[in-house]
C-alpha positions in Angstrom: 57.1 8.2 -6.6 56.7 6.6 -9.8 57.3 8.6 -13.2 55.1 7.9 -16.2 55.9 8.6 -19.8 53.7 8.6 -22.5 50.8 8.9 -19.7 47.9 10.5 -22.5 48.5 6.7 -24.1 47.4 3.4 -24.6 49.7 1.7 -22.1 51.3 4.9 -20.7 47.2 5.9 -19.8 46.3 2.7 -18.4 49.4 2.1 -15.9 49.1 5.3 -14.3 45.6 5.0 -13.9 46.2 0.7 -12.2 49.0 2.6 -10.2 46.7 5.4 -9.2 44.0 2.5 -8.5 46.8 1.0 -6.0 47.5 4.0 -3.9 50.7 5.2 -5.9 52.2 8.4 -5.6 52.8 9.3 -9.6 54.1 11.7 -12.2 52.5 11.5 -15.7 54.1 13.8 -18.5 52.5 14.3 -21.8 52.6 17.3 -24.0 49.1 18.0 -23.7 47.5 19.5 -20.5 43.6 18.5 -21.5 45.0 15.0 -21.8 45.7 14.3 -18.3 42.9 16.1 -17.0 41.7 13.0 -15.9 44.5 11.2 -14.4 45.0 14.9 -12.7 41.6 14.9 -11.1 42.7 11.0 -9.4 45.9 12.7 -7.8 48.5 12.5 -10.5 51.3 15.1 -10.7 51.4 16.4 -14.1 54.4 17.6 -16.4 53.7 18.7 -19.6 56.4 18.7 -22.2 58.0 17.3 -24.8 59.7 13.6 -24.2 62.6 15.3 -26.5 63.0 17.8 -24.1 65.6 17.1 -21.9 64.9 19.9 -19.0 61.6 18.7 -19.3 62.5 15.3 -18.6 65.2 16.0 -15.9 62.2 17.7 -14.1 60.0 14.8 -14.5 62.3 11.9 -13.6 63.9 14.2 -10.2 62.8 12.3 -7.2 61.4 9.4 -9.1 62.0 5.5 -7.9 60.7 4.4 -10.4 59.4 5.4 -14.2 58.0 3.8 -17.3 59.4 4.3 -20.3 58.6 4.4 -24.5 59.4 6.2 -27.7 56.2 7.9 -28.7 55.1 7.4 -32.2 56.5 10.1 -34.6 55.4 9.5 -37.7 56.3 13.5 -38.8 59.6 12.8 -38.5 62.1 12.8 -41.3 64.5 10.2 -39.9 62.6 7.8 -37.6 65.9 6.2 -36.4 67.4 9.4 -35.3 64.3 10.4 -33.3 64.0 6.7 -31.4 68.1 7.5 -30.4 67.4 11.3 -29.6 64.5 10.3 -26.9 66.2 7.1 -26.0 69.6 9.1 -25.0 67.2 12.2 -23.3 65.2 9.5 -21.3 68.6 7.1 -20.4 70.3 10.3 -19.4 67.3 11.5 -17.4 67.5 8.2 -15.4 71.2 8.3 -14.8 71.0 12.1 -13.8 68.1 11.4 -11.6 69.2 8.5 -10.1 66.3 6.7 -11.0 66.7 3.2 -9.2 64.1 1.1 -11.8 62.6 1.9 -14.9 60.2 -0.9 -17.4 60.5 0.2 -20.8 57.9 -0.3 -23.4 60.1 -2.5 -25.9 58.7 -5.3 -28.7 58.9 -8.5 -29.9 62.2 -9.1 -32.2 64.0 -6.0 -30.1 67.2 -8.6 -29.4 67.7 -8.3 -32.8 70.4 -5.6 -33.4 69.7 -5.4 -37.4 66.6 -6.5 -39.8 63.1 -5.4 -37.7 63.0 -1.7 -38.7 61.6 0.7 -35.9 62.2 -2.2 -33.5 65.9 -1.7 -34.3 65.5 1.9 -32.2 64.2 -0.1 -29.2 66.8 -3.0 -29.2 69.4 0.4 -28.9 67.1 1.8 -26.1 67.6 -1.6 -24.1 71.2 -1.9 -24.8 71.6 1.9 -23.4 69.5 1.3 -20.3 71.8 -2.4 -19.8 75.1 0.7 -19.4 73.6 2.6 -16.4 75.0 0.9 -12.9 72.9 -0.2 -10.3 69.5 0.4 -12.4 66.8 -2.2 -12.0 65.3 -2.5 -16.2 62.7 -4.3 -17.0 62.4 -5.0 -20.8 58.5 -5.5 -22.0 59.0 -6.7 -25.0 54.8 -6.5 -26.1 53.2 -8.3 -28.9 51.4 -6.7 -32.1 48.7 -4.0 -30.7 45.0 -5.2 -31.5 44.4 -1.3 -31.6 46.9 -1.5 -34.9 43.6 -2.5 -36.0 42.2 1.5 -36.1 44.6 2.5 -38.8 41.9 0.7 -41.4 38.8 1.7 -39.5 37.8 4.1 -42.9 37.7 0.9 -44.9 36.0 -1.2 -42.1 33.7 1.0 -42.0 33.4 1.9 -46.0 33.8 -1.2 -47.7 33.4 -3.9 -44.9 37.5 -4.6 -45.5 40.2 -5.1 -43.1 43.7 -5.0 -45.0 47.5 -5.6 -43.9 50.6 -7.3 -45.5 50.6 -10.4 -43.5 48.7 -13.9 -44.5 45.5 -14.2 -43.8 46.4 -17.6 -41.7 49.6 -16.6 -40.2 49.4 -17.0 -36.4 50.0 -13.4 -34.7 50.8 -12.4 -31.1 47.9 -9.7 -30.7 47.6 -8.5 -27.2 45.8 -5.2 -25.9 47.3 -2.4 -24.7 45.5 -2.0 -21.8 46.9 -5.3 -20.9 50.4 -3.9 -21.5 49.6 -0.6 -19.5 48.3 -2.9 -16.5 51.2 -5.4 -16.4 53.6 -2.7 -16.4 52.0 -0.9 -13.7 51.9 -3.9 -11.5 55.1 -4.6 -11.9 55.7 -0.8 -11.4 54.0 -1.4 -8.4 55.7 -4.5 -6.6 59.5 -3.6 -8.3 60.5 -7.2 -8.0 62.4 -7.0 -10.8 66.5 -6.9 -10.3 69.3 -6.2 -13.0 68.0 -6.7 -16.4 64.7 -8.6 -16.5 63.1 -9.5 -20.1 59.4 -10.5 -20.6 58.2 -11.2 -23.7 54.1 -10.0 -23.1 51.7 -11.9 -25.5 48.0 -12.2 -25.8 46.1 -15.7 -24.3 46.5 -16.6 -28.0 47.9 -16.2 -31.4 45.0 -15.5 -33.7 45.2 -15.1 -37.3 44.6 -12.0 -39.5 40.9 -13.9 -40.3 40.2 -14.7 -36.6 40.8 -11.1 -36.2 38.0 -9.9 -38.9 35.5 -12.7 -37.4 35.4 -11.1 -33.9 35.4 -7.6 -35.2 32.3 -9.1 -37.4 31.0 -10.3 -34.4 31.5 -7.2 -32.5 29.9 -4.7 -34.9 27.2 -7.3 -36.1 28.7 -7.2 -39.7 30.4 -9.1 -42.3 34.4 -8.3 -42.3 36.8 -9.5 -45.0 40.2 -9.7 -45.1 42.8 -8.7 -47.2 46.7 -8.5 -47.5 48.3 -5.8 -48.9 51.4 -6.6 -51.5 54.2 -4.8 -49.5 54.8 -2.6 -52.3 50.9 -1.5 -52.5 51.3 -0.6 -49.0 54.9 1.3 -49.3 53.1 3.3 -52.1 50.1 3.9 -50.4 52.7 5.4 -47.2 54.1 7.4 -49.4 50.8 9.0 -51.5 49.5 9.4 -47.6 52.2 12.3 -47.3 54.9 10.3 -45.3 58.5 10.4 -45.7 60.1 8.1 -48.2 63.4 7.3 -45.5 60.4 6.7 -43.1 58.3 4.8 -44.9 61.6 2.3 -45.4 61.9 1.7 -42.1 58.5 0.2 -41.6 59.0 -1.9 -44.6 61.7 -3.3 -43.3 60.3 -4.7 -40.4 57.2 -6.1 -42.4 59.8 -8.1 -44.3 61.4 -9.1 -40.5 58.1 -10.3 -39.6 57.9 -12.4 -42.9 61.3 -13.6 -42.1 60.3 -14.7 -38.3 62.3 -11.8 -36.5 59.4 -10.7 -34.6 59.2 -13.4 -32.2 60.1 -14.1 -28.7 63.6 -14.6 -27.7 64.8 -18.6 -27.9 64.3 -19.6 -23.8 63.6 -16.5 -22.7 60.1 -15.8 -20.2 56.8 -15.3 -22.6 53.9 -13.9 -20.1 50.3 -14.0 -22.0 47.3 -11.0 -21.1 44.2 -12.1 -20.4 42.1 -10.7 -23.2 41.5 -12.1 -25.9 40.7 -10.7 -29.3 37.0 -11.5 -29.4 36.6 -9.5 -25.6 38.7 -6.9 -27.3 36.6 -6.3 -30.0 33.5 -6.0 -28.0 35.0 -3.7 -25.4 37.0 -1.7 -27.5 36.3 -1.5 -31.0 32.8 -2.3 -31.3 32.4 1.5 -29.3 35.0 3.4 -31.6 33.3 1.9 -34.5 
């Protein structure tokens, strides 16, 4: 049986559903019942719960071979940090406790840094805590920027034809879908031919700029898209008028200024796997229907 965190999600969502596909016995937890209704219906066992929880987890993880792991987003939170090491140490503990023989944890590009990337910080811990459990089989995922990151300016998309961020128009970027993230995990969920501790580094076919990204999301929507980047302090005062917590908001801003720096990248030597789609199939597929 195969245990699946964050199961309502983008990745979570679609590696249940390629494992379900497959003929997998699985376990999907999510806090919200109406959100697996789906994956239920296809012959998932459902726990529903909080990932902070740790009876919830114990419960979700007893039996398991095998589970896939993440920090949800928690953007409510007043110390991001000390969330990403409260689930990190309920889900690690879960494993041990459960004897859990191998997990693939949703990590990110830059997480072998130990300082300087912000959230990613929280995620380079996470690995480092999994690395101290004997005998467990980790695979480390280490995913490139989401093309859904995209949705957070869909107001202005829509309103003013604009798509901002704080990185350089021409700057490559490894975008990759996270269906494509979901799917890889839950093939390699599937096969567990990964032993010890295995790192990937999961990319899109390409790196596309910030203004390759606004000409297939033109193309998509049959509309003109500009870009624009945000002054890192525009965008820590816009965080902060949106109702989010100062100490929060800092951590984010400092991995925009990693990424300026080059910390978000793949490992030196280590493996670098590239999705299939590409930004312009993404847009059509994805976007074009939530715009």
């Amino acid at each position: 049986m195969i245990c699946i965190f964050g199961a309502s999600g983008n990745t979570g969502g679609a590696a249940a559903a390629y494992l379900l596909k497959n003929g997998k016995k699985i376990r999907v937890v999510a806090r919200h019942r109406e959100k697996l209704e789906a994956l239920a219906k296809a012959g998932a066992e459902c726990i529903i719960g909080d990932v902070e929880d740790k009876g919830v987890v114990r419960e979700a993880l007893a039996g398991a071979e095998a589970a896939y792991l993440l920090v949800p987003p928690n953007m409510a939170t007043d110390d991001f940090r000390a969330y990403q090491d409260r689930v990190a140490e309920t889900l690690a503990s879960g494993v041990e406790a459960a004897g859990v023989r191998y997990v693939a944890l949703l990590s990110s590009l830059g997480a072998q840094h130990a300082q300087g990337t912000g959230p990613i910080v929280g995620l380079h811990r996470f690995e480092e805590r999994l690395k101290r459990i004997h005998g467990l089989n980790a695979l480390f995922i280490r995913a490139g920027m989401f093309m859904e990151n995209v949705f957070m300016s869909m107001a202005t998309i829509k309103t003013q034809g604009l798509y901002g961020s704080p990185l350089p128009a021409d700057t490559p970027i490894p975008f990759i879908g996270a269906s494509d993230i979901g799917n890889y995990a839950g093939d390699r969920l599937d096969r567990l031919d990964f032993t010890g501790t295995t790192v990937v580094h999961l990319v899109g076919p390409k790196a596309v700029t910030c203004n390759d990204v606004v000409a297939a999301l033109g193309q998509a929507v049959g509309k003109s898209i500009r870009y624009a980047q945000v002054p890192l302090d525009q965008l820590e005062k816009g965080m902060v008028q949106a109702g989010l917590n100062p100490a929060v908001v800092s951590v984010f801003m400092e991995m925009y200024r990693g990424a300026g720096q080059g910390l978000l990248a793949p490992e030196s030597g280590g493996v670098v796997v590239q999705a299939p789609t590409a930004i312009d199939t993404w847009a059509k597929r994805v976007f074009a229907p939530a715009y």
